[in-house]
C-alpha positions in Angstrom: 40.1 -5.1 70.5 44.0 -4.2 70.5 46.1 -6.0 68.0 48.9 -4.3 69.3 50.8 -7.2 70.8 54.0 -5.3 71.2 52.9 -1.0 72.4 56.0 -0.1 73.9 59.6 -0.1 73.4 60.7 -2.8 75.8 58.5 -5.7 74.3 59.5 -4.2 70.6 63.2 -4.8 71.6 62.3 -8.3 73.2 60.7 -9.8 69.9 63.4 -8.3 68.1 66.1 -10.6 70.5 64.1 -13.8 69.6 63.0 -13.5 66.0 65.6 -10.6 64.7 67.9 -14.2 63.5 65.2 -16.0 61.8 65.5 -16.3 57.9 63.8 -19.6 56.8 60.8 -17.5 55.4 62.8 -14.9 53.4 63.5 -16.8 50.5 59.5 -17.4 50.1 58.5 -13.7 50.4 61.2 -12.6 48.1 60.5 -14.8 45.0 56.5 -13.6 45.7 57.9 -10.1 45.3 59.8 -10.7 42.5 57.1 -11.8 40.7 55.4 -8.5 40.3 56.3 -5.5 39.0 54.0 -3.3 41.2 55.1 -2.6 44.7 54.9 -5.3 48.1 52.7 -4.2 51.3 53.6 -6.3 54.5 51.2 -6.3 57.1 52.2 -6.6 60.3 55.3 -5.8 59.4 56.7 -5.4 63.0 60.4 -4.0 62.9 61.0 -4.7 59.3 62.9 -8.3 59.4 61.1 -8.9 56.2 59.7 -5.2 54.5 63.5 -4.4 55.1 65.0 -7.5 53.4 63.0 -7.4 50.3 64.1 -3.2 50.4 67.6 -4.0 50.4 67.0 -6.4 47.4 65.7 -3.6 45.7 61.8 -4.5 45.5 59.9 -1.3 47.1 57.9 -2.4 50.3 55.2 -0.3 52.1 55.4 -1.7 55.9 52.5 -1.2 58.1 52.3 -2.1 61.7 49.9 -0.9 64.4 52.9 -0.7 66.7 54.7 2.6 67.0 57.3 1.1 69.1 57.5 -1.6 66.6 58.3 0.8 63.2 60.4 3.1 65.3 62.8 0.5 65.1 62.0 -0.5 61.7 63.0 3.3 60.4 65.9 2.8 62.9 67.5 0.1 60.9 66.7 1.3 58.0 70.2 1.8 56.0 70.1 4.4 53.4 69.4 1.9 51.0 66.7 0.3 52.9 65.5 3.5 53.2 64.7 4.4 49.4 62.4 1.6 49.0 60.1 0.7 52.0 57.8 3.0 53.3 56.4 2.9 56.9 52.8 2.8 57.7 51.3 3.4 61.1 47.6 1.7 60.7 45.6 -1.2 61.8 45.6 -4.1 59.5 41.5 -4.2 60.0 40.7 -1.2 58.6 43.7 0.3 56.7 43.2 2.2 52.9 46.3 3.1 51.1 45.0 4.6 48.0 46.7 1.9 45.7 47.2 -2.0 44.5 50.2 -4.4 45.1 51.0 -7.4 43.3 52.0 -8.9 46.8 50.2 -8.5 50.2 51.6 -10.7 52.8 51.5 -11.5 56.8 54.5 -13.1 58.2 55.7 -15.3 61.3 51.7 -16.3 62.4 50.9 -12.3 62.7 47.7 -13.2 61.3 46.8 -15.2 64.4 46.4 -12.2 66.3 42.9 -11.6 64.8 40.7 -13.9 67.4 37.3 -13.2 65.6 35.7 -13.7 62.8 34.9 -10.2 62.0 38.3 -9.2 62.7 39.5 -11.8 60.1 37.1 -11.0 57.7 37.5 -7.1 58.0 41.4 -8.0 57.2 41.2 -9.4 54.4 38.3 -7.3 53.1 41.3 -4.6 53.5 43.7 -7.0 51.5 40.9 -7.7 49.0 41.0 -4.2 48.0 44.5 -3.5 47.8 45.5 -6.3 45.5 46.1 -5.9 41.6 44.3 -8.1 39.4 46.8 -10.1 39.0 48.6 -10.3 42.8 48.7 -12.7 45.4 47.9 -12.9 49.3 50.6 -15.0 51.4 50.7 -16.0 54.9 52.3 -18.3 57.4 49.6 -19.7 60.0 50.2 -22.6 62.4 48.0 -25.8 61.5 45.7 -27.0 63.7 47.6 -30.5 64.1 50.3 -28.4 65.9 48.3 -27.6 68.7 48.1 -30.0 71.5 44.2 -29.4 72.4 44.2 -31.4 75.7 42.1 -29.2 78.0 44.1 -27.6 80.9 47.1 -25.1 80.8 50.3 -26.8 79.5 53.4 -27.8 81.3 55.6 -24.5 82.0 58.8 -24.7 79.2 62.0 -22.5 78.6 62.1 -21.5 75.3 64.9 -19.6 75.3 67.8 -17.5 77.2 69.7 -14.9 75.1 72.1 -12.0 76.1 70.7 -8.8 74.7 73.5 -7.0 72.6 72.6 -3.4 73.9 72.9 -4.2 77.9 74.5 -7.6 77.9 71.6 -8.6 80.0 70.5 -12.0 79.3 66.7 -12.8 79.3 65.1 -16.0 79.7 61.4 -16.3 77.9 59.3 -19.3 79.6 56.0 -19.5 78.4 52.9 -21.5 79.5 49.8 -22.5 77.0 46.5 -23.0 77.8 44.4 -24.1 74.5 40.5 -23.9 74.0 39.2 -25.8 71.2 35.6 -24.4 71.3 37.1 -21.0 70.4 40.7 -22.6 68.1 42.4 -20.3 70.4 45.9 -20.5 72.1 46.1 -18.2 75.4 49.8 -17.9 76.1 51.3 -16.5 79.4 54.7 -15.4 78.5 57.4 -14.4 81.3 60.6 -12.3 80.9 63.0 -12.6 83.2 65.8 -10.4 82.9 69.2 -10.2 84.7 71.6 -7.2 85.3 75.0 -8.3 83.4 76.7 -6.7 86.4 74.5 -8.4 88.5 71.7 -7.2 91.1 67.5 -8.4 91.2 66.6 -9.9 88.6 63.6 -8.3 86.6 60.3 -10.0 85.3 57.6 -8.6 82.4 54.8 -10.9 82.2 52.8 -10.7 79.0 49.4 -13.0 78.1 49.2 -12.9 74.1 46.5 -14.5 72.9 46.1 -16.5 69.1 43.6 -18.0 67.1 44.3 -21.4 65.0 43.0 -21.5 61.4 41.9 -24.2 59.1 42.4 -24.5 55.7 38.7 -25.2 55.2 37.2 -22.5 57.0 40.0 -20.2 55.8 39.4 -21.0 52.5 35.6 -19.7 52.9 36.9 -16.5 54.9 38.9 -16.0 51.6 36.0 -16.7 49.6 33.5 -14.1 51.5 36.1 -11.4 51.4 36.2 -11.7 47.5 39.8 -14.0 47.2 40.3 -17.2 46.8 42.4 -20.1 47.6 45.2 -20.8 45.0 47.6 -23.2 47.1 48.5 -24.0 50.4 51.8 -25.4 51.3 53.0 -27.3 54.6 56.0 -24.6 55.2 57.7 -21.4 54.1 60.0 -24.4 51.7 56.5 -24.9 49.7 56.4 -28.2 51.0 53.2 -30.4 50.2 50.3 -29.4 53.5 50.0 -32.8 55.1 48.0 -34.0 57.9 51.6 -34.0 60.2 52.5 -30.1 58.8 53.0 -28.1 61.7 53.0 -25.0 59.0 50.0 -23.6 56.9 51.6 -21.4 54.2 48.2 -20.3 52.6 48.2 -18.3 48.7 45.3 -16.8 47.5 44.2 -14.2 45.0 41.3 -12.2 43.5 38.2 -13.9 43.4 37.5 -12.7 39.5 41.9 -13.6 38.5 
């Protein structure tokens, strides 16, 4: 199975124009970084919203992404000083080894979700297992599983958003339709583009079906536990808010199994 949600340059550039802005999670993955001396590895890592955030603040990120599209615009942002202290990784978050420890592996924006078994989970954060130092720390963002509306059936059709795209001027419309399946905790989501000229003509549709998994914290906490981490705190959002039954956010923190 593919975990490469966004393979070519067009859908790269279109999760760029709706998640490029967001910042609420910075300030959490920048005080776990700063809490180590030993270098960050993001996983994931897309174009670099966060791996090149924490390299401008000086903490030395290694960004890996199974996306080509996706780190060809990371190193394209890169600004010289950026540049100095993240280093890109093309490599599959199932089955990567870098040859070294971090004091902070972390998955960012629901990334993890994109791992729909069991063994794919598992083999992920065997990988992480490995890479962290004795005393670093795992951190991701997952969506909880009271956020899901589990009603059988595909959802109602919704526009989540319509943006002009600053290279063409075009502006792009995202409407997305859901269709859970509670057997499996999976989300199936069919996601249309549409796309028109600034200087007018046909308008011009991608359709992509991405497909996530939900997580508990219970069974996450024994996928931890079999890939030799464990569960040190969860949190309700990226603010470290107390995880409560109406938390639409899972912020999960483990570590080694032996720390």
């Amino acid at each position: 199975m593919s975990i490469d949600a966004y393979g070519d340059a067009e859908l790269a550039a279109l999760y760029d124009l709706e998640h490029d802005a967001y910042d609420d999670d910075l300030p959490l993955y920048e005080g776990f970084a700063a809490r180590g001396t030993l270098p960050s590895l993001e996983l994931a890592a897309g174009s670099g919203r966060v791996a090149l955030h924490l390299a401008r603040g000086g903490h030395h990120v290694v960004a890996l992404d199974a996306s080509t599209a996706m780190l060809a615009r990371l190193e394209a942002r890169a600004d010289a000083d950026a540049a100095r202290h993240v280093r890109v990784v093309q490599g599959d978050m199932r089955s990567f080894d870098l040859g070294e420890r971090f004091d902070l592996v972390f998955i960012a924006l629901n990334s993890f979700e994109h791992l729909l078994t069991t063994e794919d989970a598992e083999a992920t954060l065997g990988c992480i297992a490995r890479h962290l130092s004795p005393g670093g720390v795992f951190v991701t963002e997952l969506r909880s599983l009271a956020s899901v509306d589990w009603a059988p059936g595909p959802g109602a059709t919704r526009l989540e958003w319509a943006l002009p795209e600053p290279e063409s001027g075009d502006l792009v419309t995202k409407t997305v339709t859901t269709r859970p399946a509670q057997t499996t905790q999976t989300t199936s989501h069919t996601v249309v583009y549409d796309r028109v000229p600034a200087g007018g003509g046909s308008v011009r549709r991608r359709v992509v079906q991405v497909e996530l998994r939900v997580f508990g914290l219970h069974e996450f906490r024994l996928l931890l536990e079999r890939a030799g981490l464990r569960l040190l705190h969860a949190y309700g959002g990226a603010d470290l808010s107390p995880l409560t039954d109406a938390s639409d956010t899972m912020v999960v923190v483990a570590g080694p199994a032996g720390g």
